[in-house]
N, C-alpha and C positions, 0 to 999 in steps of 0.2 A: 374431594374431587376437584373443585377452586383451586387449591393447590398445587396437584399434580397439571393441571393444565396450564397454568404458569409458568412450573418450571418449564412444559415443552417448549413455550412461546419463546420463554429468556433462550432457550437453546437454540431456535430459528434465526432471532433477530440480537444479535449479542450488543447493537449498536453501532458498531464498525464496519461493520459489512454491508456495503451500500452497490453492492453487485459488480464492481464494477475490476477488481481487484485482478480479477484475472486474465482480464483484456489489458491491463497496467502491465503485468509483468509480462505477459508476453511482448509488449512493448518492448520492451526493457531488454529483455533476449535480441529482438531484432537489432535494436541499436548496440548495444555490444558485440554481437557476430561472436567474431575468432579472436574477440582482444582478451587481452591478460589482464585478469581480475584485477593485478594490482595499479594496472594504467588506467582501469574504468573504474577504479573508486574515486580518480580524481574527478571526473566527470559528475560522479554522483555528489560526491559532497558540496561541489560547487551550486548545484541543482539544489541540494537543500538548503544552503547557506542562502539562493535566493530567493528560493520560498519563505524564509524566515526572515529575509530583510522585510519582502512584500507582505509579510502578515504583520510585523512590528510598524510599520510606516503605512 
């Protein structure tokens, strides 16, 4: 019984999911609008590039 109630827990809380994920992407909808996917991924990788500076420094 131990068991099975674990696995339900691992399925609730996978560790990633911190609630907030889909208030993020709707973000992300509003600030790209009507642009073309391929003009807003510069937008985004530069966004990760500086998250990853900010987390290395």
């Amino acid at each position: 019984m131990a068991g099975k109630r674990a696995k339900e827990d691992k399925k609730k809380t996978n560790g990633g999911n911190l609630g907030f994920e889909e208030k993020l992407w709707q973000a992300a909808d509003k600030m790209r609008g009507h642009m073309d996917p391929a003009e807003y991924k510069h937008i985004v990788l530069g966004l990760i590039f500086l998250k990853y500076i900010s987390d290395a420094f």
